[in-house]
Backbone as XML, in Angstrom:
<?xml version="1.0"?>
<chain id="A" units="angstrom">
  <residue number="1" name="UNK">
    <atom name="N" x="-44.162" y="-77.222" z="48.510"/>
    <atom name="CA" x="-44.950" y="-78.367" z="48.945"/>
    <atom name="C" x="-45.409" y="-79.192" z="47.738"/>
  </residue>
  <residue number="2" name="UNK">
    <atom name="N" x="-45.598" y="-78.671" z="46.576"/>
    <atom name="CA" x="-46.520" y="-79.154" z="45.128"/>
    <atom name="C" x="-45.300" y="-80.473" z="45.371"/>
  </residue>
  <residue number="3" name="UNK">
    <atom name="N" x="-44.186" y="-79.303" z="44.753"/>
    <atom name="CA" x="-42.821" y="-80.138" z="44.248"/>
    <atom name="C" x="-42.524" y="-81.468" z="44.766"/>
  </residue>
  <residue number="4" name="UNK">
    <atom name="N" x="-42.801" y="-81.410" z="46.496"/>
    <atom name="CA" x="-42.511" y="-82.828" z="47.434"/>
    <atom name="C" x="-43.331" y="-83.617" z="46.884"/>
  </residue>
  <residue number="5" name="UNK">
    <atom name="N" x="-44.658" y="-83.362" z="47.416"/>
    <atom name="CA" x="-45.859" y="-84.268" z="46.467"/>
    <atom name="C" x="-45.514" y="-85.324" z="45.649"/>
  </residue>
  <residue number="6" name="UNK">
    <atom name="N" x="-45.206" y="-84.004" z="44.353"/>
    <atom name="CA" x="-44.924" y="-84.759" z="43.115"/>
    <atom name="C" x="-43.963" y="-85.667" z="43.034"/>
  </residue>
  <residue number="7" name="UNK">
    <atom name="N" x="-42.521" y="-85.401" z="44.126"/>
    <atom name="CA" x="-41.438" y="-86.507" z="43.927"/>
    <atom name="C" x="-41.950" y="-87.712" z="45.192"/>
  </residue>
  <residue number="8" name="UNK">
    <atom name="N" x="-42.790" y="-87.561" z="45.725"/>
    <atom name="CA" x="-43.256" y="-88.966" z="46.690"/>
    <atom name="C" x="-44.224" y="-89.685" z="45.518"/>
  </residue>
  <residue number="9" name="UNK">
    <atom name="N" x="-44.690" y="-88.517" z="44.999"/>
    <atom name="CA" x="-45.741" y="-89.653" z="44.213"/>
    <atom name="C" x="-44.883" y="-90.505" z="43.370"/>
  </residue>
  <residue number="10" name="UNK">
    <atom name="N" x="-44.102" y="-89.767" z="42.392"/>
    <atom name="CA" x="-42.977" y="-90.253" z="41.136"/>
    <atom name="C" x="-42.170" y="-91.839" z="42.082"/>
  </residue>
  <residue number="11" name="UNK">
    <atom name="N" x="-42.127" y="-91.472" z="43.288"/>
    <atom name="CA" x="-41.103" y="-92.337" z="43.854"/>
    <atom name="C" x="-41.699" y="-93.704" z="44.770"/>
  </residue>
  <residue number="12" name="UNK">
    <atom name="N" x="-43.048" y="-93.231" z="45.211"/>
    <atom name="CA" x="-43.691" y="-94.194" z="45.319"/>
    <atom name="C" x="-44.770" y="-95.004" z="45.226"/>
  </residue>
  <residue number="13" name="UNK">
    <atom name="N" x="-45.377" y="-94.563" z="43.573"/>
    <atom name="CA" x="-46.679" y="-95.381" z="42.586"/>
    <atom name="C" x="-45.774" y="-96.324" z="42.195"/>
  </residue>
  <residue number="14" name="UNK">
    <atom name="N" x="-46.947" y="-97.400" z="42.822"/>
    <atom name="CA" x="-46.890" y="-98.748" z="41.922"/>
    <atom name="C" x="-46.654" y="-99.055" z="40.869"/>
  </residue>
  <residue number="15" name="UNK">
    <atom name="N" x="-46.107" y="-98.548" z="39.622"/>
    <atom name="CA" x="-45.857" y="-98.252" z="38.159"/>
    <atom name="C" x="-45.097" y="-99.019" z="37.476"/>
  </residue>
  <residue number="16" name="UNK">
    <atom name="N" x="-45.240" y="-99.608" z="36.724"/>
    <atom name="CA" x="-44.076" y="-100.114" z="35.322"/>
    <atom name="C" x="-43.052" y="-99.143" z="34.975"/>
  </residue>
  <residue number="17" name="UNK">
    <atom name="N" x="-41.784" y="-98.582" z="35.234"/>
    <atom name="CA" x="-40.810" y="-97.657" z="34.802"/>
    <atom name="C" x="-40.599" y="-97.657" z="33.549"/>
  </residue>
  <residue number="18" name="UNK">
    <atom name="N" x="-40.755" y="-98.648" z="32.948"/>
    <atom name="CA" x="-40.377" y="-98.912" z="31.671"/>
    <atom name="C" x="-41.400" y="-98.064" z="30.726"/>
  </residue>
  <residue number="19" name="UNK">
    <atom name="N" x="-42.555" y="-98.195" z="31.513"/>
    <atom name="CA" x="-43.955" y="-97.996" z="30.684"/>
    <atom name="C" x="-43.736" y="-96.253" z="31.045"/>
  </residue>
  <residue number="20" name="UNK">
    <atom name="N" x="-43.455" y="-96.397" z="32.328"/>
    <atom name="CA" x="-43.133" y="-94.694" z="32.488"/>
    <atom name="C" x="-42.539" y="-93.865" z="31.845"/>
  </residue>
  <residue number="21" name="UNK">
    <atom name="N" x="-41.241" y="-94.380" z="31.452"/>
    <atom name="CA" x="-40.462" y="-94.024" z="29.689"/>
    <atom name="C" x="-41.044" y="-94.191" z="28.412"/>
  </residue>
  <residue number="22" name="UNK">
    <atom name="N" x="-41.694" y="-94.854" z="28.465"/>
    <atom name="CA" x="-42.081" y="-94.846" z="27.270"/>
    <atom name="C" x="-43.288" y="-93.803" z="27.339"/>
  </residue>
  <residue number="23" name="UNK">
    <atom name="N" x="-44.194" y="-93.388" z="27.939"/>
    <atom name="CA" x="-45.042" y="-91.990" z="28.176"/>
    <atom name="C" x="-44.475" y="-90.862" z="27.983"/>
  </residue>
  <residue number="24" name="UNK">
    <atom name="N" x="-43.174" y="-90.814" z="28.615"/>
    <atom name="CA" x="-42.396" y="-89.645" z="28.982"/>
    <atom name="C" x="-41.754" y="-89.333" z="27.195"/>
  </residue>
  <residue number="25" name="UNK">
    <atom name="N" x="-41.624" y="-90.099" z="26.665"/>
    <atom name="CA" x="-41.268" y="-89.568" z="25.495"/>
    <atom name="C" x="-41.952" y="-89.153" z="24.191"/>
  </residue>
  <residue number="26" name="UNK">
    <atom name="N" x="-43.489" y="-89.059" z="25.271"/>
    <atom name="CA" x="-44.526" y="-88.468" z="23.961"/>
    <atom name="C" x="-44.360" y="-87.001" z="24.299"/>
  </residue>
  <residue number="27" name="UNK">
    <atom name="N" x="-44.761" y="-86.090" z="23.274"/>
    <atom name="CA" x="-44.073" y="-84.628" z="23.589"/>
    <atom name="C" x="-45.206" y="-84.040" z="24.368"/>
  </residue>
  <residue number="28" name="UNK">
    <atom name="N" x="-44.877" y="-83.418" z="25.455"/>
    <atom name="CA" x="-45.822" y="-82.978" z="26.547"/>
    <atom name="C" x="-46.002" y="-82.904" z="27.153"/>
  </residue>
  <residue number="29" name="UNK">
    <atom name="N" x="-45.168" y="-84.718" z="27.406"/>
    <atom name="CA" x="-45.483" y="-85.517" z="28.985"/>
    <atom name="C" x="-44.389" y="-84.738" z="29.622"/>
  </residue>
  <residue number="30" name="UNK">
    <atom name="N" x="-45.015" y="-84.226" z="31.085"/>
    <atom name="CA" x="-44.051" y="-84.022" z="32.030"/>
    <atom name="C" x="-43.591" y="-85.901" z="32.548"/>
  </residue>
  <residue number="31" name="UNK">
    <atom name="N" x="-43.243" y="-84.692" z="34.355"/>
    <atom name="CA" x="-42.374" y="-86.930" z="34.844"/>
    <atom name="C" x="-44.230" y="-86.881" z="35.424"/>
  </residue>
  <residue number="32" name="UNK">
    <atom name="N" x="-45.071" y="-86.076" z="36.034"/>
    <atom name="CA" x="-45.837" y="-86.553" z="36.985"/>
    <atom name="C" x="-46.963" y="-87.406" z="36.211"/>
  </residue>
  <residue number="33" name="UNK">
    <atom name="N" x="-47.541" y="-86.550" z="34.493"/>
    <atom name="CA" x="-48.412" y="-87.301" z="34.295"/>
    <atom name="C" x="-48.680" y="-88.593" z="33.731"/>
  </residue>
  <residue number="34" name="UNK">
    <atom name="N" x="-47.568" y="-89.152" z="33.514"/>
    <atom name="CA" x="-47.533" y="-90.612" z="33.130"/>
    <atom name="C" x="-47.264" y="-91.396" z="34.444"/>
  </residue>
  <residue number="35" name="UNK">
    <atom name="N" x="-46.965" y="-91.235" z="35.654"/>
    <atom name="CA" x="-47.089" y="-91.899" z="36.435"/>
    <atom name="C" x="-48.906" y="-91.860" z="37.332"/>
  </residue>
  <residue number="36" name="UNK">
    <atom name="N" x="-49.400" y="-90.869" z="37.173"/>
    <atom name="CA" x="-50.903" y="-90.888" z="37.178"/>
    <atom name="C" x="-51.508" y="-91.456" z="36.186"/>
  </residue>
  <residue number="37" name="UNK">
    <atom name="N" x="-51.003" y="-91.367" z="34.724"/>
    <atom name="CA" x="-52.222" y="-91.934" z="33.828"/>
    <atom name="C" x="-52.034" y="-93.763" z="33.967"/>
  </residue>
  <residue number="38" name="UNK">
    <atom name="N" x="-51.073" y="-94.430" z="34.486"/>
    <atom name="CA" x="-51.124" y="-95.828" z="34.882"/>
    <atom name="C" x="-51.236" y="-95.971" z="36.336"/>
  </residue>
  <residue number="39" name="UNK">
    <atom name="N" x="-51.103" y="-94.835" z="37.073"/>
    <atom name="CA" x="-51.920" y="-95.149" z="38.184"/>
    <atom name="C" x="-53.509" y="-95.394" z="38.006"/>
  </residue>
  <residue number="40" name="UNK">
    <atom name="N" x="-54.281" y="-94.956" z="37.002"/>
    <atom name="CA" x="-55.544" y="-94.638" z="36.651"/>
    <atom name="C" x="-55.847" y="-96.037" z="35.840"/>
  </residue>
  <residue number="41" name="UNK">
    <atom name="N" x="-55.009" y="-96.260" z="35.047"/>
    <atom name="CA" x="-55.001" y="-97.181" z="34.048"/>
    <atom name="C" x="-54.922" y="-98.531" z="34.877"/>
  </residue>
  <residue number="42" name="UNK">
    <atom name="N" x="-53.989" y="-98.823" z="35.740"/>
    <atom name="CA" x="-53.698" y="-100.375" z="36.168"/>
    <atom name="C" x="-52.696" y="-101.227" z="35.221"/>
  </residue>
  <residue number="43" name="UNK">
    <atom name="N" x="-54.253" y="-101.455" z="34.078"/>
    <atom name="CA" x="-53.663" y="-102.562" z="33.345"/>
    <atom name="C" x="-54.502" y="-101.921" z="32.013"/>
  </residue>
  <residue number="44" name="UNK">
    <atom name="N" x="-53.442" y="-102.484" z="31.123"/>
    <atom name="CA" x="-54.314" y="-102.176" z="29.743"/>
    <atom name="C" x="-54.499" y="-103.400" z="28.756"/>
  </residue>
  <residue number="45" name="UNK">
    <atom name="N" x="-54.922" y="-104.478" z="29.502"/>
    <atom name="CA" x="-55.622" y="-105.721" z="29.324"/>
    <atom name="C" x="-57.120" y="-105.258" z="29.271"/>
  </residue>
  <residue number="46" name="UNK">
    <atom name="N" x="-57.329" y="-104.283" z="30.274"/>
    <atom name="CA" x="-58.613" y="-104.419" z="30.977"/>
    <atom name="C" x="-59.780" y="-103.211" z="29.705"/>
  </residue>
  <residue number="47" name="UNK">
    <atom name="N" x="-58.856" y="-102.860" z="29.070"/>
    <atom name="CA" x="-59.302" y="-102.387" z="27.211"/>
    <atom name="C" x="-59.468" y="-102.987" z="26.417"/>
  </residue>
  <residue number="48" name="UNK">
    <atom name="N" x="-60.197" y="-102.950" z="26.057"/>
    <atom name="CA" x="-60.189" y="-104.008" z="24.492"/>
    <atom name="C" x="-59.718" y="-103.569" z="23.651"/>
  </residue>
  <residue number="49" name="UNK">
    <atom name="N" x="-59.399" y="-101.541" z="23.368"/>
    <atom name="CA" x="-58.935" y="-101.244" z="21.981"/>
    <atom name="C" x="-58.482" y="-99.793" z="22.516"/>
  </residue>
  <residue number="50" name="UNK">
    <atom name="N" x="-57.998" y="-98.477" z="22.068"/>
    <atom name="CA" x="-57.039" y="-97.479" z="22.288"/>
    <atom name="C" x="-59.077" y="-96.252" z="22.421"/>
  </residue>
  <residue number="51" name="UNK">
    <atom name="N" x="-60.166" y="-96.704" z="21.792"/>
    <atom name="CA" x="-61.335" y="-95.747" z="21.919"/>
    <atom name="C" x="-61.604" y="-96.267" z="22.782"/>
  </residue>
  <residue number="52" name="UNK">
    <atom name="N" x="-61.427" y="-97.450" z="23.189"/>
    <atom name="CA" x="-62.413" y="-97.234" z="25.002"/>
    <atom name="C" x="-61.580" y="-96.798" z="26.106"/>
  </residue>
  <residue number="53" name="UNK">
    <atom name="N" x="-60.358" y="-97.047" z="26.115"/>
    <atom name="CA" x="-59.215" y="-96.333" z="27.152"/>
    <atom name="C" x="-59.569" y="-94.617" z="26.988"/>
  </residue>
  <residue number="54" name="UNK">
    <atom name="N" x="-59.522" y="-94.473" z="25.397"/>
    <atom name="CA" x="-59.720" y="-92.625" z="25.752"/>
    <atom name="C" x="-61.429" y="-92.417" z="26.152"/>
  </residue>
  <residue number="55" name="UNK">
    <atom name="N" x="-62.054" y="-93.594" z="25.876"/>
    <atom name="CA" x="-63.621" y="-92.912" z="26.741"/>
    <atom name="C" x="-63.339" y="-93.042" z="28.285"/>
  </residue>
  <residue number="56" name="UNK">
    <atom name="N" x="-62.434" y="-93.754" z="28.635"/>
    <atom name="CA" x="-62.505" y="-94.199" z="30.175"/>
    <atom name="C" x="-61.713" y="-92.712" z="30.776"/>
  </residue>
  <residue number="57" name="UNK">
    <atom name="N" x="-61.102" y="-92.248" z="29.948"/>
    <atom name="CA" x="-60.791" y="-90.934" z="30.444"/>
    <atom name="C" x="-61.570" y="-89.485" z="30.019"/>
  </residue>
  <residue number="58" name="UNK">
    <atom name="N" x="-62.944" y="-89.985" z="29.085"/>
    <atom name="CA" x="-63.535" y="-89.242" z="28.871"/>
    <atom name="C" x="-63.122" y="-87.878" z="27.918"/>
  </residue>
  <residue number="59" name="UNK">
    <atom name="N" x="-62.196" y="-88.579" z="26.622"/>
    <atom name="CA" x="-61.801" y="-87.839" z="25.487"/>
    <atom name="C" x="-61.604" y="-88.662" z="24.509"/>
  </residue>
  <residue number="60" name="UNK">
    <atom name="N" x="-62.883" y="-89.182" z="24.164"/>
    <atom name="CA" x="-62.916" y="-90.022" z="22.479"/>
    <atom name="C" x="-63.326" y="-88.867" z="21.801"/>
  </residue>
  <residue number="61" name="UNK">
    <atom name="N" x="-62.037" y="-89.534" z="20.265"/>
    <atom name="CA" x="-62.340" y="-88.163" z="19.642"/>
    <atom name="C" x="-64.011" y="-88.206" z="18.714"/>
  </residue>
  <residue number="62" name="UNK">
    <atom name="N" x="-63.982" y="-87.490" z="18.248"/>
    <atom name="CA" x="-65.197" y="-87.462" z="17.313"/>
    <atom name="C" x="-64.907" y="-86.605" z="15.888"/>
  </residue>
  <residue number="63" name="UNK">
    <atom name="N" x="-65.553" y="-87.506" z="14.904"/>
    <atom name="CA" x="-65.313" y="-87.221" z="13.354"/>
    <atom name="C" x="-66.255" y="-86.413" z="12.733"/>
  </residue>
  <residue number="64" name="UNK">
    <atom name="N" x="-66.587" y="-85.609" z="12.235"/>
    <atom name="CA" x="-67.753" y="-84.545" z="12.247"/>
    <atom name="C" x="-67.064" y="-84.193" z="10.143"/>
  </residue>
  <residue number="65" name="UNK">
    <atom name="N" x="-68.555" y="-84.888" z="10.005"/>
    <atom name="CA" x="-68.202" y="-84.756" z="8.495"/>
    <atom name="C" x="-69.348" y="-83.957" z="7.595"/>
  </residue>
  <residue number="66" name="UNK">
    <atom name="N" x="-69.332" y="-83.259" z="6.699"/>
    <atom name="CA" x="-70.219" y="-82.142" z="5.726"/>
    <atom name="C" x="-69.528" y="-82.442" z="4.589"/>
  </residue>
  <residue number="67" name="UNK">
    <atom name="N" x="-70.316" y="-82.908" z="3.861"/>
    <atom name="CA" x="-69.787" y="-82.668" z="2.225"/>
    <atom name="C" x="-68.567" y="-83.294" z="2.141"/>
  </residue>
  <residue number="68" name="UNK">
    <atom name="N" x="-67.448" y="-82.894" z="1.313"/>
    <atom name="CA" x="-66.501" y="-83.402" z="0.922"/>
    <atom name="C" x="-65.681" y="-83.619" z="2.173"/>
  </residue>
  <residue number="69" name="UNK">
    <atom name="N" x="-65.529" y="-82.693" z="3.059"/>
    <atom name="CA" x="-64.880" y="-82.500" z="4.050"/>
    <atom name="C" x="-64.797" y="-83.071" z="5.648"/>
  </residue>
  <residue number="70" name="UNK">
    <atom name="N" x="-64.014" y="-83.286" z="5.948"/>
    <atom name="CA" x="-63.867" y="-83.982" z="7.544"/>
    <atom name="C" x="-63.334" y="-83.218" z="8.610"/>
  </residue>
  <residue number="71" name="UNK">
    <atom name="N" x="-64.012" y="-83.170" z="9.970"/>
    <atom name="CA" x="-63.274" y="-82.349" z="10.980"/>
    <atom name="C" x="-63.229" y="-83.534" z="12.433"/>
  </residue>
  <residue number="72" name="UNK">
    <atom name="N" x="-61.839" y="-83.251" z="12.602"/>
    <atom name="CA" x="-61.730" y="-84.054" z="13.495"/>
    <atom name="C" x="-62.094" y="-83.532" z="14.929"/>
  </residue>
  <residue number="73" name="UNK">
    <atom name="N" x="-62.614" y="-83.738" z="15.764"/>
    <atom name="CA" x="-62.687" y="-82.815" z="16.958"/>
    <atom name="C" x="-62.638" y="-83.881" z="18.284"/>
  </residue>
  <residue number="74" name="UNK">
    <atom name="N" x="-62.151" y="-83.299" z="19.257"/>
    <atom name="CA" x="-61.963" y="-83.794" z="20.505"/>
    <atom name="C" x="-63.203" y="-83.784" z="21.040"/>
  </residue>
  <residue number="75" name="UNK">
    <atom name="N" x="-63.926" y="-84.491" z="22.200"/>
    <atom name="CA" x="-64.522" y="-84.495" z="22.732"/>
    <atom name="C" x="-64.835" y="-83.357" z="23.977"/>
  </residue>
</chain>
């Protein structure tokens, strides 16, 4: 049942395909979650810059610095 789901969704979100390839070739991406993350997204006009898109999904990273040293950490 997951499996059907997933190929109605893949087959019928409103999506940019193009944009869908181009997701799909970051390492990770399965096919389903780039057709959800621009289902979520819409438009990416509606960002002003790449830190408020990852706050809108609620994973801006954060820079956590001591002394000489820097740690990058996820939210």
């Amino acid at each position: 049942m997951k499996k059907a789901m997933e190929k109605l969704l893949i087959a019928t979100a409103p999506v940019n395909e193009q944009r869908v390839q181009v997701l799909r070739s970051i390492k990770g991406m399965g096919e389903v979650t780039p057709v959800v993350l621009l289902c979520f997204i819409e438009d990416f006009n509606r960002f002003d810059d790449a830190k408020k898109m990852a706050a809108f999904f609620g994973v801006p990273p954060r820079i956590k610095s001591s002394g000489d040293g820097q740690c990058h950490k996820p939210r």
